[in-house]
MDTraj code that builds the backbone (N, CA, C; nanometers):
import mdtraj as md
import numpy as np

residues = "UNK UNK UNK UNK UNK UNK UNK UNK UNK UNK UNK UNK UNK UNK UNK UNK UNK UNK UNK UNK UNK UNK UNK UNK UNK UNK UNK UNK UNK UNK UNK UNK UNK UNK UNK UNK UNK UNK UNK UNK UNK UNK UNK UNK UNK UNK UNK UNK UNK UNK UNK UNK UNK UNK UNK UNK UNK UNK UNK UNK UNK UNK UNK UNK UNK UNK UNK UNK UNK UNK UNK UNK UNK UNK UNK UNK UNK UNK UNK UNK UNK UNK UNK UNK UNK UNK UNK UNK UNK UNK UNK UNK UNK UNK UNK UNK UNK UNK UNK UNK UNK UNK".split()
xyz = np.array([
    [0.7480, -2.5614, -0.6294],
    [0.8325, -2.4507, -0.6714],
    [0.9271, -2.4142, -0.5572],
    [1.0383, -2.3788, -0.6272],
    [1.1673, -2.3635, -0.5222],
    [1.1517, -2.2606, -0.4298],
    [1.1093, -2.1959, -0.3535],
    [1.1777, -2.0267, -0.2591],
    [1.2386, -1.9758, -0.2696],
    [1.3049, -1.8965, -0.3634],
    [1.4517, -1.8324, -0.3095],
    [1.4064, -1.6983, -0.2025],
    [1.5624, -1.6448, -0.1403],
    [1.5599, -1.5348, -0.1065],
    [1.5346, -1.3950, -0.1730],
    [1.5692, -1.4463, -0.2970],
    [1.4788, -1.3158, -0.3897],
    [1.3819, -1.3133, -0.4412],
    [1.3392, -1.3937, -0.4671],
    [1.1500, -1.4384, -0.4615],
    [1.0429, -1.3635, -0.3676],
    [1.1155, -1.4376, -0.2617],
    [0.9861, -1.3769, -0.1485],
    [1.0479, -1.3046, -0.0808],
    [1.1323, -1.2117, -0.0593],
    [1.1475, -1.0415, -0.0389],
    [1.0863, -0.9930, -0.1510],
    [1.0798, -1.0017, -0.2203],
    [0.9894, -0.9514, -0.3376],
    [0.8512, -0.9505, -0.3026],
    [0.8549, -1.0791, -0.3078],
    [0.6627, -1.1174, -0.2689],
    [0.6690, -1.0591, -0.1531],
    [0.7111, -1.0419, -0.0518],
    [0.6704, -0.9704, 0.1085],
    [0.6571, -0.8071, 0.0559],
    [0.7399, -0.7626, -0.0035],
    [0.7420, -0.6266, -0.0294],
    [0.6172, -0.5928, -0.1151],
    [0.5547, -0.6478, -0.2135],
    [0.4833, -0.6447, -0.3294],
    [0.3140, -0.6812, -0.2076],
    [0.3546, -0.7351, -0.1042],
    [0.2160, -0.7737, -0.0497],
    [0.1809, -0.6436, 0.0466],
    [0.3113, -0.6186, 0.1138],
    [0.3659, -0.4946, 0.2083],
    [0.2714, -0.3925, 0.0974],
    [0.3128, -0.3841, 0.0026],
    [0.2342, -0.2821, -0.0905],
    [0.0704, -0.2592, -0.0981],
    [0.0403, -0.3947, -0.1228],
    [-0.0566, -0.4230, -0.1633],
    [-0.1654, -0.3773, -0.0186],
    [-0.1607, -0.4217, 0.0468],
    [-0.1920, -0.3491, 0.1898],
    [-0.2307, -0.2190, 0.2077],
    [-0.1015, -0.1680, 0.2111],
    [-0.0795, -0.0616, 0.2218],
    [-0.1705, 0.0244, 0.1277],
    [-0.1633, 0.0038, -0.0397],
    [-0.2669, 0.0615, -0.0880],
    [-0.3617, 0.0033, -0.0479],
    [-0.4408, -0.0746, -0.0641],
    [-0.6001, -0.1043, -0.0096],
    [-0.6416, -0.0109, 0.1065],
    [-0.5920, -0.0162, 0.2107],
    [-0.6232, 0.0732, 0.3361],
    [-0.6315, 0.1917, 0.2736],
    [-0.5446, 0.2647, 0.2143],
    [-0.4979, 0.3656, 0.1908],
    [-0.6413, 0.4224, 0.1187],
    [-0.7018, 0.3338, -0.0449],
    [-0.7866, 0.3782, -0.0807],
    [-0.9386, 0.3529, 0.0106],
    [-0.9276, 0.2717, 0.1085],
    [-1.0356, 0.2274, 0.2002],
    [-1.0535, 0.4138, 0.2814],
    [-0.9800, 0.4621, 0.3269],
    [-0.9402, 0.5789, 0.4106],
    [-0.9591, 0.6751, 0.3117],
    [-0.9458, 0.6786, 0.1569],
    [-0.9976, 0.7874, 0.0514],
    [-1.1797, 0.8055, 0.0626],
    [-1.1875, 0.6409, 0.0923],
    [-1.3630, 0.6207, 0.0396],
    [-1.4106, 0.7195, 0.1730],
    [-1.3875, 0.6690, 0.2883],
    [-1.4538, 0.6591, 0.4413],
    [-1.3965, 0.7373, 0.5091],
    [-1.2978, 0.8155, 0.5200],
    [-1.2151, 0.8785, 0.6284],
    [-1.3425, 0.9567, 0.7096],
    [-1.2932, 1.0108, 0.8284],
    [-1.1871, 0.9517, 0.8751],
    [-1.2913, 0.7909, 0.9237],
    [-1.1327, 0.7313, 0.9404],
    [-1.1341, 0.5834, 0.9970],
    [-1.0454, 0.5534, 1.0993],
    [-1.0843, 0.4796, 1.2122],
    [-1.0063, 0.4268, 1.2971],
    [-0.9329, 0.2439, 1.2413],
    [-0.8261, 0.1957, 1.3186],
    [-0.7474, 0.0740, 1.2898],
    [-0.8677, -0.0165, 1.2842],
    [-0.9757, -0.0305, 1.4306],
    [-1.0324, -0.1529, 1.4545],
    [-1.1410, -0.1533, 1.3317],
    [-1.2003, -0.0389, 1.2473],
    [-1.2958, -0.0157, 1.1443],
    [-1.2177, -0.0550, 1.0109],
    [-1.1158, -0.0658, 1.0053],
    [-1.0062, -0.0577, 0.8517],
    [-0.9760, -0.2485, 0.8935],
    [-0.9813, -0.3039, 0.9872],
    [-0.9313, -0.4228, 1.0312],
    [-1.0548, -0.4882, 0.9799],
    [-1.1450, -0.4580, 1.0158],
    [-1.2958, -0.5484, 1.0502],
    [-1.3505, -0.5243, 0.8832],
    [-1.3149, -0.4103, 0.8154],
    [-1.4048, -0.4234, 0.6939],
    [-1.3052, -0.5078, 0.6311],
    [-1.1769, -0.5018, 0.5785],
    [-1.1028, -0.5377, 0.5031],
    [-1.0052, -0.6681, 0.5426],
    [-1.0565, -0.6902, 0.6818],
    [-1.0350, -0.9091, 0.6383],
    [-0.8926, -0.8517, 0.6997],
    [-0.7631, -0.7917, 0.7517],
    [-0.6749, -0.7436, 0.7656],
    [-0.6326, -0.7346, 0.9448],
    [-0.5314, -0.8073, 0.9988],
    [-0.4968, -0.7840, 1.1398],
    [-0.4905, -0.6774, 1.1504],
    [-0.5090, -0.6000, 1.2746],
    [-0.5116, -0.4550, 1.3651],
    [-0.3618, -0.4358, 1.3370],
    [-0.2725, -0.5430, 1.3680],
    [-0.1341, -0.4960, 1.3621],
    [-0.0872, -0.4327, 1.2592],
    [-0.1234, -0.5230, 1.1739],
    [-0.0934, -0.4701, 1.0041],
    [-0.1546, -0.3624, 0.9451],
    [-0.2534, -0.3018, 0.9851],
    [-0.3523, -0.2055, 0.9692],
    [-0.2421, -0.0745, 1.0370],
    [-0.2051, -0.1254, 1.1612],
    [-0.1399, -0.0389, 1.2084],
    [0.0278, 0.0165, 1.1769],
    [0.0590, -0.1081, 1.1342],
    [0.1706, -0.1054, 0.9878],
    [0.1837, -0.0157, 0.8890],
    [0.0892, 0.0039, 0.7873],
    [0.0692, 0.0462, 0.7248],
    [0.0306, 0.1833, 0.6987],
    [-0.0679, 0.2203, 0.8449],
    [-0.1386, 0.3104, 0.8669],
    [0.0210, 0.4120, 0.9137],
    [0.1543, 0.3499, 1.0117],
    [0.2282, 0.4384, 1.0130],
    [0.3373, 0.4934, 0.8905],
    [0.3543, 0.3424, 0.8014],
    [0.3964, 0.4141, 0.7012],
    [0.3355, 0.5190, 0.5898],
    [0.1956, 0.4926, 0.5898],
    [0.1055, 0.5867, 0.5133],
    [0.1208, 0.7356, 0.5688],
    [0.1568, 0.7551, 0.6921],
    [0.1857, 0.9030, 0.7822],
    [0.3191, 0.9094, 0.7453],
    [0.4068, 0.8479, 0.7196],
    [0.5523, 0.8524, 0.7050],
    [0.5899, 0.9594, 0.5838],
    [0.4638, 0.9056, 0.5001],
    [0.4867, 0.9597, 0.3392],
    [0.4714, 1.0579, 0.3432],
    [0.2910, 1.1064, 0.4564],
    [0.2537, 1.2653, 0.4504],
    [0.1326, 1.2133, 0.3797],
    [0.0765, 1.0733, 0.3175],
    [-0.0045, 1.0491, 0.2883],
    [-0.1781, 1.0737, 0.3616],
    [-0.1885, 1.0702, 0.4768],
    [-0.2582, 1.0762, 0.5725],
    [-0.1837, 1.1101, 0.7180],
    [-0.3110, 1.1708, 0.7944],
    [-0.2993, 1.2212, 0.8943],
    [-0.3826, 1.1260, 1.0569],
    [-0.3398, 1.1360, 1.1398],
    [-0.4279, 1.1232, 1.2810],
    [-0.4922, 1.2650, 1.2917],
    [-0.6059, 1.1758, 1.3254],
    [-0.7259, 1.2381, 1.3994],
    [-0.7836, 1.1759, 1.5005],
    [-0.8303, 1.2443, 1.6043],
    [-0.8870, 1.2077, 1.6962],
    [-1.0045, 1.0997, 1.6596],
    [-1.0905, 1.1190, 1.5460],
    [-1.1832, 0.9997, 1.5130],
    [-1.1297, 0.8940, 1.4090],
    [-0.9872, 0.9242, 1.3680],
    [-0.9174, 0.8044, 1.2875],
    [-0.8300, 0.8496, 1.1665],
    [-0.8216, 0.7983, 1.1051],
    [-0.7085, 0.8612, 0.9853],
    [-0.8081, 0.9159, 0.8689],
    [-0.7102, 1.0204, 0.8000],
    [-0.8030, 1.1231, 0.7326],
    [-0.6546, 1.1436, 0.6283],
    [-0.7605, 1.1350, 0.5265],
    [-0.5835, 1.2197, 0.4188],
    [-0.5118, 1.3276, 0.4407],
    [-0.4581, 1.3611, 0.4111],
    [-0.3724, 1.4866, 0.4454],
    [-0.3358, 1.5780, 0.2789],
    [-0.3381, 1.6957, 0.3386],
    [-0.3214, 1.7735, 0.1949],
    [-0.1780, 1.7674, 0.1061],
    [-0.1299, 1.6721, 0.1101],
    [-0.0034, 1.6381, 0.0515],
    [-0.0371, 1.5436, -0.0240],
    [-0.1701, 1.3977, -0.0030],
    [-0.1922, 1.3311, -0.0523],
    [-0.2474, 1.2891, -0.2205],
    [-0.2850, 1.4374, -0.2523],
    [-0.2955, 1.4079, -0.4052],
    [-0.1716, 1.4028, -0.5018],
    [-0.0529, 1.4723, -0.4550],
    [0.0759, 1.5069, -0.5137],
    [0.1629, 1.3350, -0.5106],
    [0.1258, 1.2991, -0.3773],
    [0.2246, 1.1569, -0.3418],
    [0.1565, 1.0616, -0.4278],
    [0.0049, 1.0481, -0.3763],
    [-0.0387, 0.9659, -0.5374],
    [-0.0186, 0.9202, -0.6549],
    [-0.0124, 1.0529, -0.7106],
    [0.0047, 1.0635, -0.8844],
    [0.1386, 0.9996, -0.8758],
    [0.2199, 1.0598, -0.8033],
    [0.3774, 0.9943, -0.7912],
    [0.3771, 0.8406, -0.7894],
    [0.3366, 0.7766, -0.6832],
    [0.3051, 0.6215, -0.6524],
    [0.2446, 0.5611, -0.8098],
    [0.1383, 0.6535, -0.8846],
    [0.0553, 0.5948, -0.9487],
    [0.1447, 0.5690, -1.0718],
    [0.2332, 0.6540, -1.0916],
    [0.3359, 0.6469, -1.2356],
    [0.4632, 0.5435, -1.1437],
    [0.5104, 0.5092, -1.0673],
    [0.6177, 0.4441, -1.0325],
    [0.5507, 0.3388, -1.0605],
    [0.3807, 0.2561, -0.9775],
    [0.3614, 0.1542, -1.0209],
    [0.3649, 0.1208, -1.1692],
    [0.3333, 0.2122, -1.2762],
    [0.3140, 0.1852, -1.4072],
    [0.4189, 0.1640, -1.4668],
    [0.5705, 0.2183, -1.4164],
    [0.7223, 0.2072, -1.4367],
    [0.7898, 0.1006, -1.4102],
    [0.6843, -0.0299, -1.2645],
    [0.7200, -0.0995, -1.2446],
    [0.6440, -0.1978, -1.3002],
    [0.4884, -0.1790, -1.3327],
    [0.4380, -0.2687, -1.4444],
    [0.4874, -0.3251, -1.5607],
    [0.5283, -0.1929, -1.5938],
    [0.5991, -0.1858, -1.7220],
    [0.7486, -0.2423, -1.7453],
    [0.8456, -0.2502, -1.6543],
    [0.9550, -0.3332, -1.6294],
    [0.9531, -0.5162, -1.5891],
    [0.7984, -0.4992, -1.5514],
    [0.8194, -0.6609, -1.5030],
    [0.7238, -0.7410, -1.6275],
    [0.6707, -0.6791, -1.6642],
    [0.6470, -0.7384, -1.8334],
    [0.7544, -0.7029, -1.9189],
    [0.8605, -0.6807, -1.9085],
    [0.9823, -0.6718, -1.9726],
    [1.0411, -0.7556, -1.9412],
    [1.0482, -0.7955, -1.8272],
    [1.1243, -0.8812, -1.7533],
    [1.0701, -1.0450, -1.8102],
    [0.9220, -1.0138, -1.7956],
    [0.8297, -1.1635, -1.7919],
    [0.8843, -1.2031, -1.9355],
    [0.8875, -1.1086, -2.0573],
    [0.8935, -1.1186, -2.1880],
    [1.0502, -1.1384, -2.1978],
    [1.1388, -1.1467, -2.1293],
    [1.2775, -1.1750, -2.1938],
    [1.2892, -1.3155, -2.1118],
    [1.2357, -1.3697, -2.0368],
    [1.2115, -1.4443, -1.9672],
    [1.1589, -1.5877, -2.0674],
    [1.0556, -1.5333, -2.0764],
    [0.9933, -1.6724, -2.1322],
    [1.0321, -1.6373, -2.2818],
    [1.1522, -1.6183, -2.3764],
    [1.2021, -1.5856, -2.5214],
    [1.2004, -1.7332, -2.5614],
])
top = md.Topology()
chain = top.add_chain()
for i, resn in enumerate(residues, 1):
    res = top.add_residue(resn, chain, resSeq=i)
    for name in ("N", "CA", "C"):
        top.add_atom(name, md.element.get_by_symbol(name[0]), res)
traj = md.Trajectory(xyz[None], top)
């Protein structure tokens, strides 16, 4: 299969995601959590842990703490938000898949 440049910016972004939530709900289960504990359970480089972990603060999603990241009280509102965009984007790329394969 070919590569294009719009393929895999897609796929990088969609994995970028994918990350990002996993930790995210890893840190709902366990908080607080430190990088090297979120790295070691979830198969995931420290770097990328640490990736993620700053865009997850970016949102207001979670917070630093001295014993590791902890949600933050903004985090149920950003959720629900995330949780209907993914379903907006579910819902567009089976639109997509379906005019696709006509």
């Amino acid at each position: 299969m070919n590569k294009s440049p719009l393929t895999e910016n897609l796929k990088k972004e969609i994995d970028l995601l994918n990350r990002t939530i996993k930790i995210y709900c890893y840190i709902e289960k366990e908080q607080p959590i430190g990088i090297s504990k979120l790295s070691e359970k979830l198969g995931i480089p420290e770097h990328k842990v640490r990736y993620s972990l700053r865009m997850l603060e970016k949102e207001k999603m979670i917070k630093p703490s001295p014993v590791g990241a902890t949600l933050s009280e903004k985090h149920p509102e950003f959720k629900e938000d995330l949780k209907n965009l993914l379903k907006d984007i579910s819902d567009l790329t089976n639109s997509l898949y379906e005019d696709l394969c006509e």
